[in-house]
MARMI-858541 format. One record per residue (C-alpha): residue in one letter; x, y, z. Coordinates in nm, 2 decimals, m for minus. Layout:
a/X/Y/Z
...
END
This chain:
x/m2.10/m1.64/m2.50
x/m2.05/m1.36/m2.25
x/m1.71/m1.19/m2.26
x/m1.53/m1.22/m1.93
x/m1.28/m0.90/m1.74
x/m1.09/m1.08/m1.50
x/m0.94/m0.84/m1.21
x/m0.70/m1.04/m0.95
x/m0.71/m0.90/m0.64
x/m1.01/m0.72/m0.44
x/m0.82/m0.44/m0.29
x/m0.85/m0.05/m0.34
x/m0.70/m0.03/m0.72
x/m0.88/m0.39/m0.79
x/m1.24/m0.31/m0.68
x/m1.21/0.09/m0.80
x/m1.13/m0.07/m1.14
x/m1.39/m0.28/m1.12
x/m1.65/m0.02/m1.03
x/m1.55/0.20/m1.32
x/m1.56/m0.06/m1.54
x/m1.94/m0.21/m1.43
x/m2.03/0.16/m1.55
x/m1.84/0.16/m1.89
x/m1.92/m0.17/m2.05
x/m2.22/m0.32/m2.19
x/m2.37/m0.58/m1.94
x/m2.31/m0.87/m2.18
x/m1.93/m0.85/m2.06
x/m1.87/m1.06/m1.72
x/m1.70/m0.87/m1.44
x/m1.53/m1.09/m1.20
x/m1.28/m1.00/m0.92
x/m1.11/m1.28/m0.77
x/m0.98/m1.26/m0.40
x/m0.85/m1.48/m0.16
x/m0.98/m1.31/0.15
x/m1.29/m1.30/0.25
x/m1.29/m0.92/0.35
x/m1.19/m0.59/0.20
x/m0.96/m0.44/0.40
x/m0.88/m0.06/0.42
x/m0.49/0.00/0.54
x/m0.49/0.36/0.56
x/m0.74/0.32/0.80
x/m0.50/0.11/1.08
x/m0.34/0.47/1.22
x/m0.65/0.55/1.33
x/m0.67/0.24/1.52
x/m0.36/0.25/1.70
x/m0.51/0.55/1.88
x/m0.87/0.43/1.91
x/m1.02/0.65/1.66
x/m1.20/0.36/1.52
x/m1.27/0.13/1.82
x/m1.44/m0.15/1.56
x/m1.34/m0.41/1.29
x/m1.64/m0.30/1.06
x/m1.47/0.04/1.04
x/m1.18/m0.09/0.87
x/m1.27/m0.41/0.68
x/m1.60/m0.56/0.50
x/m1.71/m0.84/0.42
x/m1.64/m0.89/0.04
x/m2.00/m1.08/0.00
x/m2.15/m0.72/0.13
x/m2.07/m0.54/m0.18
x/m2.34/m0.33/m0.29
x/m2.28/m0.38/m0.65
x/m2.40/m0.73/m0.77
x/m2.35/m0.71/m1.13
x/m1.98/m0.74/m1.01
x/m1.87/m1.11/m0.96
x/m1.67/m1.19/m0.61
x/m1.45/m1.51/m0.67
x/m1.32/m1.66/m0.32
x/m1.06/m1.83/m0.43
x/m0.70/m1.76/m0.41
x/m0.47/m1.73/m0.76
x/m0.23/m2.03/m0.79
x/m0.08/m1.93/m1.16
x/m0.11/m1.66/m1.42
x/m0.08/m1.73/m1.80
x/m0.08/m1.41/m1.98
x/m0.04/m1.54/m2.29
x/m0.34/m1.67/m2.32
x/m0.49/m1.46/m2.01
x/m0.56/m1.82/m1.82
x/m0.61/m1.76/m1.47
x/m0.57/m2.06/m1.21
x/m0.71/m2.05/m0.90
x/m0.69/m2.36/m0.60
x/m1.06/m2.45/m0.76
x/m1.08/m2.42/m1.12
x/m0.91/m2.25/m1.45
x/m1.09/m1.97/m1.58
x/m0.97/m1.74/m1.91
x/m1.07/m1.34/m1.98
x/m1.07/m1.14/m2.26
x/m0.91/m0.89/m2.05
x/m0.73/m0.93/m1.75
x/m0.60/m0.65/m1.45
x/m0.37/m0.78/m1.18
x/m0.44/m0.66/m0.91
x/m0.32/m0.85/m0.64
x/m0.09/m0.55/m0.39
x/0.20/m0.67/m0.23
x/0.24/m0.96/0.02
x/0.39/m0.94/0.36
x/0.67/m1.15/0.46
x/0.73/m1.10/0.84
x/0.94/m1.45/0.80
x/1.16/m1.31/0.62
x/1.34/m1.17/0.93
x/1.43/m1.36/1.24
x/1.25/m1.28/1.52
x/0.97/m1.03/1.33
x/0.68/m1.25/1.39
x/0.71/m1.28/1.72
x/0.85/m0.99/1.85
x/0.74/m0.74/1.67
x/0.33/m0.59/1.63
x/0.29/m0.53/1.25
x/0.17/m0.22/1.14
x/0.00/m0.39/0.85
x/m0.21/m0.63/1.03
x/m0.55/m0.61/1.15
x/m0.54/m0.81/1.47
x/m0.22/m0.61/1.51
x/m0.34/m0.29/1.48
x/m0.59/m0.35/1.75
x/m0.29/m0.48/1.99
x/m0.08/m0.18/1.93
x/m0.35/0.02/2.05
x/m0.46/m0.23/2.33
x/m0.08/m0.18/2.41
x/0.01/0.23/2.40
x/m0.33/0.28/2.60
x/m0.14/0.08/2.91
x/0.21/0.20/2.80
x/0.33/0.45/3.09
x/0.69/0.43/3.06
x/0.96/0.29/2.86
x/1.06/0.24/2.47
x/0.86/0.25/2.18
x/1.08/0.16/1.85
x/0.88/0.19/1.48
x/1.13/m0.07/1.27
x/1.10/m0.06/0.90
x/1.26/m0.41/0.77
x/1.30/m0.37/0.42
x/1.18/m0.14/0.13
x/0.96/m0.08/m0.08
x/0.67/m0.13/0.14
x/0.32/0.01/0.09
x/0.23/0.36/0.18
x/0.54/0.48/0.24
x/0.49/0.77/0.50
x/0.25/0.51/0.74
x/0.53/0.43/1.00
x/0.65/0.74/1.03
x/0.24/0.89/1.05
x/0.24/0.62/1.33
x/0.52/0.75/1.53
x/0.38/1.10/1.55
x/0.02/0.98/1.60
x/0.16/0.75/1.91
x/0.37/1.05/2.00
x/0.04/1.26/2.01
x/m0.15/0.98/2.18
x/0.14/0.98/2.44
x/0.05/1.32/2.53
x/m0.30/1.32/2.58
x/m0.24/0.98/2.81
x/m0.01/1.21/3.02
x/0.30/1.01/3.01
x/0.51/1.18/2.74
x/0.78/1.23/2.96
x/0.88/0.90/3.05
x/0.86/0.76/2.65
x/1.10/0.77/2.41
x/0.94/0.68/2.01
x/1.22/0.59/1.78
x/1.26/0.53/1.41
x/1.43/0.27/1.23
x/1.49/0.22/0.90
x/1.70/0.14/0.58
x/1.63/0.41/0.41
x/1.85/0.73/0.41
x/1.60/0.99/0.44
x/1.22/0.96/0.50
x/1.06/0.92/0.16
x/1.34/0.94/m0.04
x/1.17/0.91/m0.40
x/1.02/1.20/m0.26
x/1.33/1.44/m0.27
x/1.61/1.56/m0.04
x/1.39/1.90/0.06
x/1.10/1.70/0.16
x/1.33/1.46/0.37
x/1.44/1.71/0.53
x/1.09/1.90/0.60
x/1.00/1.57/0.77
x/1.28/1.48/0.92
x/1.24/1.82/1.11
x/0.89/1.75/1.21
x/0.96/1.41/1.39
x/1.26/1.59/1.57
x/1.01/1.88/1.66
x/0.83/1.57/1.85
x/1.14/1.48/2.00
x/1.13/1.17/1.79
x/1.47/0.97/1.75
x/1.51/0.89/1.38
x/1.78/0.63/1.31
x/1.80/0.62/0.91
x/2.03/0.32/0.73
x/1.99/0.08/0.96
x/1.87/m0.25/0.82
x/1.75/m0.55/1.06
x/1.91/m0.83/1.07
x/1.73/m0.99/1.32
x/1.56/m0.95/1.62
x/1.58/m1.09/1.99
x/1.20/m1.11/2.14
x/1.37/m1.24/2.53
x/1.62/m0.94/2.55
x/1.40/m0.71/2.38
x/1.67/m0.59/2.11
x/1.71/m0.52/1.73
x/2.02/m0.60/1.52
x/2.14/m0.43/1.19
x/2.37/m0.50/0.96
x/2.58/m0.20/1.06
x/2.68/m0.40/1.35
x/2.42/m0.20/1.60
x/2.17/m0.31/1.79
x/1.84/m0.13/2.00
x/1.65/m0.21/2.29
x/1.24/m0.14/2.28
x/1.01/m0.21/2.54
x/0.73/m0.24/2.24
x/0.77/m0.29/1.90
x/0.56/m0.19/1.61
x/0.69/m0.34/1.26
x/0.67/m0.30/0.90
x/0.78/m0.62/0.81
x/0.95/m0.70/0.46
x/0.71/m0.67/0.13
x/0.69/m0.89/m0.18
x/0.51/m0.96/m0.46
x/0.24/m1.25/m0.43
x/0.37/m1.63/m0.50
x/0.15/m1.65/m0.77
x/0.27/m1.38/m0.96
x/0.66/m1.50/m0.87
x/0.62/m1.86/m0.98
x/0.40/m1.75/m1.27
x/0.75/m1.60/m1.40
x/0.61/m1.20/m1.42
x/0.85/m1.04/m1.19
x/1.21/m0.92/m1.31
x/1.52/m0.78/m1.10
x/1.30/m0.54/m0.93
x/1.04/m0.83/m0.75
x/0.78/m0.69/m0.94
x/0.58/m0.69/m1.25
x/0.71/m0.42/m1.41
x/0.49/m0.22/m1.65
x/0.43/0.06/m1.86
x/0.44/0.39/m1.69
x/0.16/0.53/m1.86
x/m0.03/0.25/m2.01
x/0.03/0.02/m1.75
x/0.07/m0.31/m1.95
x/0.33/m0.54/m1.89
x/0.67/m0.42/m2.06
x/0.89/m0.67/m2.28
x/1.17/m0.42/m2.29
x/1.23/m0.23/m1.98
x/1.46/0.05/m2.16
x/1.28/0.02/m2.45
x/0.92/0.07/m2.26
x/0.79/m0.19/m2.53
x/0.48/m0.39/m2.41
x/0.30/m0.72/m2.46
x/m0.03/m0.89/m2.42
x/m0.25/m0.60/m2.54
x/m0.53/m0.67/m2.31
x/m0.35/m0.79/m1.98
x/m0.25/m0.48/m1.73
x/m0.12/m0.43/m1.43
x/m0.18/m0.17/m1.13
x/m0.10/m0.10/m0.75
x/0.16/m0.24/m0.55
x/0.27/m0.56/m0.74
x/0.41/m0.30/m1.02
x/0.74/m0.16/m1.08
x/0.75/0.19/m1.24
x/1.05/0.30/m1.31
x/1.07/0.74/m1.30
x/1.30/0.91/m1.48
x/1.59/0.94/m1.20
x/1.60/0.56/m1.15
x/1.38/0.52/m0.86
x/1.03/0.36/m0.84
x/0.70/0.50/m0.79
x/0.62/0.45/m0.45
x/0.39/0.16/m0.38
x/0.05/0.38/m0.22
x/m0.38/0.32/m0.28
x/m0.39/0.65/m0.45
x/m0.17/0.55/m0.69
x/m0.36/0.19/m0.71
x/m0.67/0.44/m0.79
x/m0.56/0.64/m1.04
x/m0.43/0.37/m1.21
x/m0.75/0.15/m1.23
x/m0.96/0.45/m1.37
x/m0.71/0.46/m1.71
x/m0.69/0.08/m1.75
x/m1.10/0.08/m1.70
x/m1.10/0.38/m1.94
x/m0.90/0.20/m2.18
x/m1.04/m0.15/m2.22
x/m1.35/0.03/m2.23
x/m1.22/0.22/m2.53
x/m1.16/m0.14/m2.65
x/m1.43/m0.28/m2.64
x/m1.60/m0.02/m2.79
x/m1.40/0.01/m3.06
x/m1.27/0.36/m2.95
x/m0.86/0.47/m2.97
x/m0.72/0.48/m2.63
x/m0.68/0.83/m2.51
x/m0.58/0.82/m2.12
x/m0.26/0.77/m1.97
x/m0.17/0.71/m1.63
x/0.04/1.08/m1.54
x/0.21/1.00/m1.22
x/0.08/1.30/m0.99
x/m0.09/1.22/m0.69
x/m0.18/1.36/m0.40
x/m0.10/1.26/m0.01
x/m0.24/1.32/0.31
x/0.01/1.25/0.58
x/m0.05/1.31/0.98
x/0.12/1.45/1.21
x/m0.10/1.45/1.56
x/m0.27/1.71/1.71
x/m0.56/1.66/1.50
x/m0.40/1.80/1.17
x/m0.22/1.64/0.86
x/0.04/1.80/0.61
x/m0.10/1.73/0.20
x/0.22/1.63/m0.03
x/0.13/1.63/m0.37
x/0.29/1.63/m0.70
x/0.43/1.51/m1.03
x/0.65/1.20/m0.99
x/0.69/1.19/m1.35
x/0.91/1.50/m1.38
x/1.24/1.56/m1.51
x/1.54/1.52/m1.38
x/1.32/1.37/m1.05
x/1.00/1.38/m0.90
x/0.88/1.77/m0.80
x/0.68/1.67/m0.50
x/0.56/2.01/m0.25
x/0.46/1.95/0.12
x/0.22/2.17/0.30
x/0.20/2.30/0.65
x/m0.01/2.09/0.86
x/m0.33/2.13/0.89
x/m0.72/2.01/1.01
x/m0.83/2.10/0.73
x/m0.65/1.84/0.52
x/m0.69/1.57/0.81
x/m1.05/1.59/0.73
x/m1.00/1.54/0.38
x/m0.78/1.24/0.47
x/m1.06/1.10/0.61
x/m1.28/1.11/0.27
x/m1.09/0.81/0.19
x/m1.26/0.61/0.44
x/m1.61/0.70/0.29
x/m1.53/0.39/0.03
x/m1.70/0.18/0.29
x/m2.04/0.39/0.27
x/m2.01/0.41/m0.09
x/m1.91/0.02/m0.18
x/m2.04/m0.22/0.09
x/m2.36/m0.25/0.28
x/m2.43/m0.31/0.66
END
């Protein structure tokens, strides 16, 4: 019988794994992603569309049945429970078991979880949103513009504030920037904190070089859609004439009720190997051939934070896992470990981006540098996007 790799989840880290592995493994093994929606969607894409860089849906999403590779499997179902014991995967049609199994399955958004979100507030993570937003800034003329982070972690952890400065940006070339205000909420203390104090501050110094109002520790409480205001716990409140939200992030039910998450609402896995751990201090694993990558992870670094939650990330670690069960399989000792550095492209308007990159595994914390801006690396930002030429077809 052929062998079976189940990956959960057709996202960035779930279809890169599945690419690498489709070139790795004999064709007697059965590749088979399973995804609930219909479509792949590219995120990082969405601040583009708030500014009407990319005016179409087919420039940010696919449809999954379009994938050029069809020696990999495309399962539309959604995951309903996860065994890994015995690497038993149910889904809301049938029950199907791997030999090895990758889950995949990013983070889940949960607007809900704050009164109000859903209907006040256009969500930044949304593809029907991201249109609106930029349906909305291109007749915006005058008023309040508020960017409200609801919770963290949430995915790509500089995208609200790269949508500030890109609406900032846009506000200029409309001619109105005078008569805006942009401001920034959020619970956090500094922007991207994981990141480190000095590259808070870097950024904090570009959005106030925008004249952009940051507002950090501030965590909504609720929101008022008829009087147009936001409440936090710190007993504050703000007005907006337009909202734009990050609304709270989880992982997916399936992988909550199939018992996989711990105190930090995630799976939380090796840092290098990325299996699923049995002893968080102890970094001891379990189920040999079950991993986990991308956002519904938990990676703890060395100073006690997480590894942010970003497709990069997501990438890197679907290459090792596919390098590894490749090693498997082939009866090979495993040789690649995931080593925490990445690199980030992160814009700033006027046509340019700043690069972070780094080593988030370092001692004592993560050493993480930030260049100037530039349009340079704005263009290589938008390399990403070439997935859609190189995965899907017309």
């Amino acid at each position: 019988m052929a062998k079976t790799i189940l990956i959960l989840g057709g996202g960035w880290g779930g279809l890169t794994a599945a690419h690498a592995l489709r070139g790795m493994v004999p064709n007697d093994y059965r590749i088979a992603v399973i995804e609930k929606n219909k479509s792949f969607v590219f995120y990082p894409s969405f601040l583009r569309v708030i500014i009407g860089e990319k005016p179409d849906l087919d420039t940010v999403e696919s449809p999954m049945k379009n994938l050029l590779r069809k020696d990999i499997e495309i399962i539309n179902e959604e995951v309903v429970r996860i065994e890994p014991e015995t690497r038993t995967v149910y889904t809301n049609a049938q029950t199907l078991q791997a030999d090895y199994l990758i889950i995949a399955m990013g983070s889940e958004l949960y607007p809900g979880a704050i009164p109000g979100f859903s209907a006040a507030a256009l969500n930044l993570f949304d593809t029907k949103d991201a249109f609106a937003i930029h349906e909305k800034l291109s007749n915006f003329k005058k008023g309040r513009i508020a960017f409200l982070i609801a919770r963290t972690p949430f995915r790509c952890p500089p995208s609200p504030y790269e949508g500030a400065m890109l609406t900032e940006w846009f506000m200029r070339q409309s001619g109105v920037r005078q008569d805006v205000e942009i401001s920034i909420y959020t619970p956090e203390k500094q922007p991207m904190p994981v990141a480190g104090t000095q590259v808070g501050e870097v950024f904090t110094q570009i959005l106030a070089g925008h004249n952009i109002n940051y507002y950090p520790e501030h965590s909504v409480t609720s929101i008022d859609g008829k009087s147009n205001k936001i409440f936090f716990s710190n007993g504050k409140e703000a007005g907006y004439d337009l909202l734009i939200g990050v609304p709270p992030h989880g992982a997916p039910k399936a992988i909550v009720d199939s018992g996989l998450t711990d105190s930090s609402g995630y799976i939380s896995v090796h840092p290098q190997a990325m299996q699923l751990l049995e002893d968080v201090d102890e970094l001891t694993t379990r189920y040999p051939q079950v991993y986990a990558i991308g956002d519904n992870t938990a990676v703890r670094l060395l100073n006690g934070m997480m590894l942010p939650k970003a497709g990069v990330f997501a990438e890197a670690q679907a290459h090792i896992v596919a390098g590894n069960i490749a090693a498997q399989i082939k009866g090979e000792k495993r040789t690649e470990l995931f080593d925490g550095r990445g690199v980030c492209y992160v814009d700033v308007g006027d046509g340019m981006a700043a690069e972070g990159s780094g080593d988030f595994y370092a001692y004592p914390a993560p050493s993480i540098i930030l260049e100037a801006p530039a349009p340079e690396v704005r263009k290589a930002k938008h390399e990403f996007e070439r997935i859609f030429e190189l995965w899907f077809s017309k």
